[in-house]
C-alpha positions as a Markdown table, in Angstrom:
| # | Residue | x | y | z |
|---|---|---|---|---|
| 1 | Unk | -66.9 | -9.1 | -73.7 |
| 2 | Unk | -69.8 | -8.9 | -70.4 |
| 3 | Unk | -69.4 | -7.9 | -67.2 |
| 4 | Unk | -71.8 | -8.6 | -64.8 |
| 5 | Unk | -72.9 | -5.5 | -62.5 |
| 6 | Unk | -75.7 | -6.2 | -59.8 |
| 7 | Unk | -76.3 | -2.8 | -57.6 |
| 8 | Unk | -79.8 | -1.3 | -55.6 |
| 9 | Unk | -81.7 | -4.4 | -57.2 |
| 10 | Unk | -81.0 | -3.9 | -60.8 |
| 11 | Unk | -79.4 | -6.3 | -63.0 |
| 12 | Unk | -77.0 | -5.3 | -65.7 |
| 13 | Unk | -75.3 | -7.3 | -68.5 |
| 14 | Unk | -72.9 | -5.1 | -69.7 |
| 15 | Unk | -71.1 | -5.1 | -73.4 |
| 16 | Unk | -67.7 | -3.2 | -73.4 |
| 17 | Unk | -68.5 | 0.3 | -75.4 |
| 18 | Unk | -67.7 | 0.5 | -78.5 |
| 19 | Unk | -64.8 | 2.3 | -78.5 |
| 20 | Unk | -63.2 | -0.3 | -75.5 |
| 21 | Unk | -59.7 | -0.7 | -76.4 |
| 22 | Unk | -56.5 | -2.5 | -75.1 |
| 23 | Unk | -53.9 | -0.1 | -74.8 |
| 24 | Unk | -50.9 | -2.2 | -76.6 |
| 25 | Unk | -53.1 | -4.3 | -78.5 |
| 26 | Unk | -51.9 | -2.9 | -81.5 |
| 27 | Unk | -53.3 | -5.4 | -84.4 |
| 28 | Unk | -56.6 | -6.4 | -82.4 |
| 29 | Unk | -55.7 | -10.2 | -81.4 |
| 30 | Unk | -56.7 | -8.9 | -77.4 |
| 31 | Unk | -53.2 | -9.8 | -76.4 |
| 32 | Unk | -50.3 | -7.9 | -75.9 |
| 33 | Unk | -47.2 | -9.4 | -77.2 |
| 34 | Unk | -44.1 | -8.2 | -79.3 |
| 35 | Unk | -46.5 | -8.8 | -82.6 |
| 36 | Unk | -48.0 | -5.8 | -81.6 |
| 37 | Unk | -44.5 | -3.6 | -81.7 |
| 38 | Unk | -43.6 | -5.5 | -85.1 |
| 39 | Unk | -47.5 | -4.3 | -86.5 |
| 40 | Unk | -46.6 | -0.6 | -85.1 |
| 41 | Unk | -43.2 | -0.2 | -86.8 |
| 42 | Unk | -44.4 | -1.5 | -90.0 |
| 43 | Unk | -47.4 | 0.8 | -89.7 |
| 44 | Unk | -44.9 | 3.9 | -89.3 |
| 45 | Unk | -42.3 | 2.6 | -91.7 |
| 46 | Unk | -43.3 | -0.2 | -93.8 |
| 47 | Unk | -44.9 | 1.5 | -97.1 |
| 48 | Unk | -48.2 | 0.1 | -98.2 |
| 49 | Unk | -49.0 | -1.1 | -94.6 |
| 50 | Unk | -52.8 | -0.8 | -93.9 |
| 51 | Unk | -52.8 | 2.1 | -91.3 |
| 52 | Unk | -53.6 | 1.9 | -87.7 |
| 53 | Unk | -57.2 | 0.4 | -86.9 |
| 54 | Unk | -57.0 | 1.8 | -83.5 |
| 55 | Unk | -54.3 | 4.6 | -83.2 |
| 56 | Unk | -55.3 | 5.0 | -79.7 |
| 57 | Unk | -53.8 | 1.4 | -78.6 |
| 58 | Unk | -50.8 | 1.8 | -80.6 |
| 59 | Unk | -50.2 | 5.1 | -78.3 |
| 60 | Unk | -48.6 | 2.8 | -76.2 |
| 61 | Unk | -47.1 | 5.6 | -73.4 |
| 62 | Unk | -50.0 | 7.4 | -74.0 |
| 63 | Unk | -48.8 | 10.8 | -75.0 |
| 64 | Unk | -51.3 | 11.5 | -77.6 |
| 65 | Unk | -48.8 | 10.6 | -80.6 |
| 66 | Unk | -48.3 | 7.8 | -82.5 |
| 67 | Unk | -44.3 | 7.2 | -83.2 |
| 68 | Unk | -40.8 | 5.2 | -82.6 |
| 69 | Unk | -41.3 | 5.9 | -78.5 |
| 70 | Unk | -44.2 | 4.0 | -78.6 |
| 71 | Unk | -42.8 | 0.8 | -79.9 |
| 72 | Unk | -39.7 | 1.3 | -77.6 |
| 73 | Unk | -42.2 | 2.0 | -74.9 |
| 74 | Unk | -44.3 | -1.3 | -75.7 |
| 75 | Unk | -40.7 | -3.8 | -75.9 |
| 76 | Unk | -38.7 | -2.1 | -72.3 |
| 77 | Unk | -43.1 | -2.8 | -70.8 |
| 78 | Unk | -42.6 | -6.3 | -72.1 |
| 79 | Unk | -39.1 | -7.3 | -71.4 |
| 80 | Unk | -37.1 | -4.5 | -69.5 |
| 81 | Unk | -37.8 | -5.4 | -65.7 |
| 82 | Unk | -38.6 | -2.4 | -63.8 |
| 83 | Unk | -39.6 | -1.0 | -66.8 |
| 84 | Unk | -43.1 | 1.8 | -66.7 |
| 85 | Unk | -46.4 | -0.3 | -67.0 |
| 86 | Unk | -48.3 | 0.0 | -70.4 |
| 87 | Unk | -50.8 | 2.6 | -68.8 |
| 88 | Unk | -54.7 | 2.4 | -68.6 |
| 89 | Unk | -56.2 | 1.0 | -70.2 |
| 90 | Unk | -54.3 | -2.4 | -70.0 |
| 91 | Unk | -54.4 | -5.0 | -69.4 |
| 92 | Unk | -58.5 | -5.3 | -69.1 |
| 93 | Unk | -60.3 | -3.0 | -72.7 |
| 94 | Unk | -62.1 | 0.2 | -71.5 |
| 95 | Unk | -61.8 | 3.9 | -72.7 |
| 96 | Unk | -59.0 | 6.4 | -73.0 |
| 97 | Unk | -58.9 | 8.4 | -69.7 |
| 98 | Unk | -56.5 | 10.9 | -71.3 |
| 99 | Unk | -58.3 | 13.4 | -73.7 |
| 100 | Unk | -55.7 | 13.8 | -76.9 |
| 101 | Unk | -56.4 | 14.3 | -80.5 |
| 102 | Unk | -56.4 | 10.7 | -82.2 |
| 103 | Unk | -59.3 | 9.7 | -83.8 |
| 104 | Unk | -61.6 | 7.3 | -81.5 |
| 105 | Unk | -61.3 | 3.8 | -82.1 |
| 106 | Unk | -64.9 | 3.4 | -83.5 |
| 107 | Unk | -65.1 | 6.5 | -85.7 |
| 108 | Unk | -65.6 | 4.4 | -88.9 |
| 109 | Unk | -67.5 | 1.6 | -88.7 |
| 110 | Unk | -71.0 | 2.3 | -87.1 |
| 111 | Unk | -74.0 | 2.1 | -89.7 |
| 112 | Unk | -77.4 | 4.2 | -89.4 |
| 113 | Unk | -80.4 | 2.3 | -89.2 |
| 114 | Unk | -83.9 | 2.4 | -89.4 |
| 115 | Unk | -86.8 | 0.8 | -87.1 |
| 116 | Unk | -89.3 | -1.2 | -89.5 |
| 117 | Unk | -91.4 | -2.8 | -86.4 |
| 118 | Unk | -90.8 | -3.0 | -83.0 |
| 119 | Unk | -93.4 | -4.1 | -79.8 |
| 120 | Unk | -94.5 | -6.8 | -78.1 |
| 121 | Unk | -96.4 | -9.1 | -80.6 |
| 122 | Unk | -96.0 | -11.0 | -83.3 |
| 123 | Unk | -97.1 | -14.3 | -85.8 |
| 124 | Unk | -93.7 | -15.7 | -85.4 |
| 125 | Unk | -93.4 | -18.5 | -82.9 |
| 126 | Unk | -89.6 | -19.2 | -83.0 |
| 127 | Unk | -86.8 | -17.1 | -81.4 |
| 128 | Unk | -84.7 | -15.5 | -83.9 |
| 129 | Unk | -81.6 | -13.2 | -84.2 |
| 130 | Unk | -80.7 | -13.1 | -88.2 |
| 131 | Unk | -79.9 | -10.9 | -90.8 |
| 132 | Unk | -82.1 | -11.1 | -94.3 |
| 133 | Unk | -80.8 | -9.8 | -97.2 |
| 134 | Unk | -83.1 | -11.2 | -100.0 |
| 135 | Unk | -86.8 | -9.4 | -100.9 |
| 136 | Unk | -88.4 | -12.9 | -100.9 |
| 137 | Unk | -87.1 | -14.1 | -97.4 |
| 138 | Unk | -88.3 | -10.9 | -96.7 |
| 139 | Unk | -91.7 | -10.6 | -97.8 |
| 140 | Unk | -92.3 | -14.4 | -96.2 |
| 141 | Unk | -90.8 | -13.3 | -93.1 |
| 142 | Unk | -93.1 | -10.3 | -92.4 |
| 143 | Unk | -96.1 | -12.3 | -93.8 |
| 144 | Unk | -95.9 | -14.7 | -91.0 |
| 145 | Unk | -94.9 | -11.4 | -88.7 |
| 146 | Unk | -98.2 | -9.2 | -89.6 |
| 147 | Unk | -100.9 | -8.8 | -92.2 |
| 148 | Unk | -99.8 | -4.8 | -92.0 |
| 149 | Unk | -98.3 | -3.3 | -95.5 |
| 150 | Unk | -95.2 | -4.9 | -96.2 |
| 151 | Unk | -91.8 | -1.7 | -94.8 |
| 152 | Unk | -90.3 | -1.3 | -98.0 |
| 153 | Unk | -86.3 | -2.3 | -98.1 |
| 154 | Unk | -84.1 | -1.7 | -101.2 |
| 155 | Unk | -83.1 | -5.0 | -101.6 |
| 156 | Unk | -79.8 | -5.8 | -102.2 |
| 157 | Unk | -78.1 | -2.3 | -101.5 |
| 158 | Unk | -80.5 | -2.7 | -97.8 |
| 159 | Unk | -80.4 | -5.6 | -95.5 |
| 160 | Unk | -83.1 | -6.5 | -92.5 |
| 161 | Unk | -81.5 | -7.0 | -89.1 |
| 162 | Unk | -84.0 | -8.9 | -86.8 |
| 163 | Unk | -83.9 | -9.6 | -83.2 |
| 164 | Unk | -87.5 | -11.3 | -81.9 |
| 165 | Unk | -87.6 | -13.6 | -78.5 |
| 166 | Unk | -90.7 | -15.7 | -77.1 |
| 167 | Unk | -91.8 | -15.1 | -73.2 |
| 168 | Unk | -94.3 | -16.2 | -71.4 |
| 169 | Unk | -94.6 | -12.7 | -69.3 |
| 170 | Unk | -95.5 | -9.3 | -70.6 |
| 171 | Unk | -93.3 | -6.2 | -70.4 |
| 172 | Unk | -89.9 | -7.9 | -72.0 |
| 173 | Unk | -88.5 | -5.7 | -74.7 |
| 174 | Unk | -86.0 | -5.3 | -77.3 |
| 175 | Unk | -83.9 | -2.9 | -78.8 |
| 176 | Unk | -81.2 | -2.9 | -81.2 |
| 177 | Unk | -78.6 | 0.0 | -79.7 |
| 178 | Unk | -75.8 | 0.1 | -82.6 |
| 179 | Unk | -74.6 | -1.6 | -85.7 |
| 180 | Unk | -71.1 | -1.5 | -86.4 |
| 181 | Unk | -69.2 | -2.9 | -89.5 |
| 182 | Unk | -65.5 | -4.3 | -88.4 |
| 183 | Unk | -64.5 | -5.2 | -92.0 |
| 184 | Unk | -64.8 | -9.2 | -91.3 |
| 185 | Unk | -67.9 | -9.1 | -88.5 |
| 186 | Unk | -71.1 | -6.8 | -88.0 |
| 187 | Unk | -71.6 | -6.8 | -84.7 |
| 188 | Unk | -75.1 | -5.9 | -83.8 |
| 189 | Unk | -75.8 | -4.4 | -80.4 |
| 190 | Unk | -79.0 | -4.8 | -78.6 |
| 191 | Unk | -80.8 | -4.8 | -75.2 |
| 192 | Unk | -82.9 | -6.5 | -73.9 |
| 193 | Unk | -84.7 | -5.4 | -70.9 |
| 194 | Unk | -87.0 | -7.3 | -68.4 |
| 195 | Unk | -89.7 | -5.8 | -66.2 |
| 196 | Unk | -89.9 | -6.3 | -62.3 |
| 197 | Unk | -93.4 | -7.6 | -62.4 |
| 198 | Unk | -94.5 | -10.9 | -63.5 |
| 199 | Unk | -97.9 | -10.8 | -65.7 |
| 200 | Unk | -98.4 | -14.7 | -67.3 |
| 201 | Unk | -98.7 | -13.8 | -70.9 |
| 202 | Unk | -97.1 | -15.0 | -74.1 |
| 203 | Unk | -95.3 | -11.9 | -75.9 |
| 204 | Unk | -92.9 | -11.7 | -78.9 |
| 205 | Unk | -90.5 | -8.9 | -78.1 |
| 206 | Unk | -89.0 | -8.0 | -80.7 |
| 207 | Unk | -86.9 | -5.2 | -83.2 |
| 208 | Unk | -86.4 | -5.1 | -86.3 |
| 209 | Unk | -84.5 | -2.7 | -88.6 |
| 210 | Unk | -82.7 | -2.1 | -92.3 |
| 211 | Unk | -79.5 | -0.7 | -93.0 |
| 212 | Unk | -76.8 | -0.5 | -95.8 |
| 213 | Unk | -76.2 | -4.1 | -96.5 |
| 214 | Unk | -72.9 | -5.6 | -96.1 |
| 215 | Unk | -71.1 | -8.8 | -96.1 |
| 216 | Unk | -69.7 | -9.2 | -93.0 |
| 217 | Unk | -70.2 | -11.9 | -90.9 |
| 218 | Unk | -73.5 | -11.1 | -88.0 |
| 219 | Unk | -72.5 | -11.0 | -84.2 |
| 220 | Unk | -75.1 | -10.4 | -82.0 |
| 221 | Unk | -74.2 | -8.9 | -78.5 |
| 222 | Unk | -76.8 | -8.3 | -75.7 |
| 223 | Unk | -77.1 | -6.2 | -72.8 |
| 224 | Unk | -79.5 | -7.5 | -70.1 |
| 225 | Unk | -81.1 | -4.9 | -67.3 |
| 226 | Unk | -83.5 | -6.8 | -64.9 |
| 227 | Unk | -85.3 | -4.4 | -63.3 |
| 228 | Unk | -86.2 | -4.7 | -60.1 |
């Protein structure tokens, strides 16, 4: 998700933190139905049921616990009339304004990295966002990047993650902020930021970086700031 921020000249695309949540939204479909109190009792009493991915949205009267009053919270929010509200944050994601001891909603998933090349030029003329996993796309790819030595990548336990845009000003930049693994996605977080001055000149901003490869699908999210 973006939101769109504009304040004392600066420009701001905005991706929801990592650790954004909908309070309710227990199995993660971003919608808050009775689905979600089925997934929490069969998470607390179903054996075998895959636990919690987000324990903080399944505290549903936000008391710091996990348990039957939350599903019974959850079903009177939906269907009791006059009935507490599911509190904050709900219905819109954001961050748990009450400090308790459940595990933050991203604690698993985020992957170190590692910068291979990163600046404002390069032999590549196309925009790209993609993820190599293979020595020889590799090796082609940073050919036509640079005649520098080739960054070495442990092909197939690494992957390459590359972000690279074309402008026709100078100053634009690129940098990836966070790669998370989700199970099903990788979502790659990046900004890209663009200077308050205008100098005609052709640049290839660009970032790229290795990590543990996995299998999961690539999302690319961008932040903007404009500067002013």
């Amino acid at each position: 998700m973006k939101r769109l921020l504009l304040a004392l000249g600066f420009l701001f695309v905005i991706a929801s933190p990592s650790w954004a949540f909908i309070r309710g939204d227990v199995d993660g479909s971003e919608v808050v139905d009775v689905g979600d109190a089925i997934s929490l009792l069969a998470v607390l009493f179903q054996p075998g049921t895959p636990p919690f991915e987000c324990a903080d949205a399944a505290d549903t009267n936000d008391d710091g616990n996990v348990d039957l009053g939350d599903a019974v919270y959850l079903l009177a929010a939906l269907f009791q009339v006059g009935a507490p509200a599911i509190p904050p944050p709900h219905p819109a994601d954001g961050v748990d304004p009450t400090p308790d001891a459940l595990p933050p909603c991203d604690a698993q998933g985020l992957l170190p990295f590692t910068t291979l090349s990163q600046g404002e030029t390069s032999g590549i003329g196309v925009a790209t966002q993609e993820v190599i996993t293979e020595e020889i796309e590799w090796i082609a790819f940073w050919t036509e990047h640079s005649s520098d030595p080739i960054p070495a990548v442990d092909f197939p336990d690494e992957m390459v993650i590359v972000v690279l845009g074309i402008y026709d000003n100078a100053g634009n930049s690129y940098n990836i902020d966070e790669i998370e693994d989700l199970g099903s996605t990788l979502e790659i977080r990046y900004t890209l930021t663009f200077p308050g001055a205008y100098f005609p000149l052709v640049t290839q901003p660009h970032h790229f970086v290795k990590c543990a490869s996995v299998s999961a699908t690539p999302v690319f999210i961008e932040t903007i700031i404009a500067l002013p």
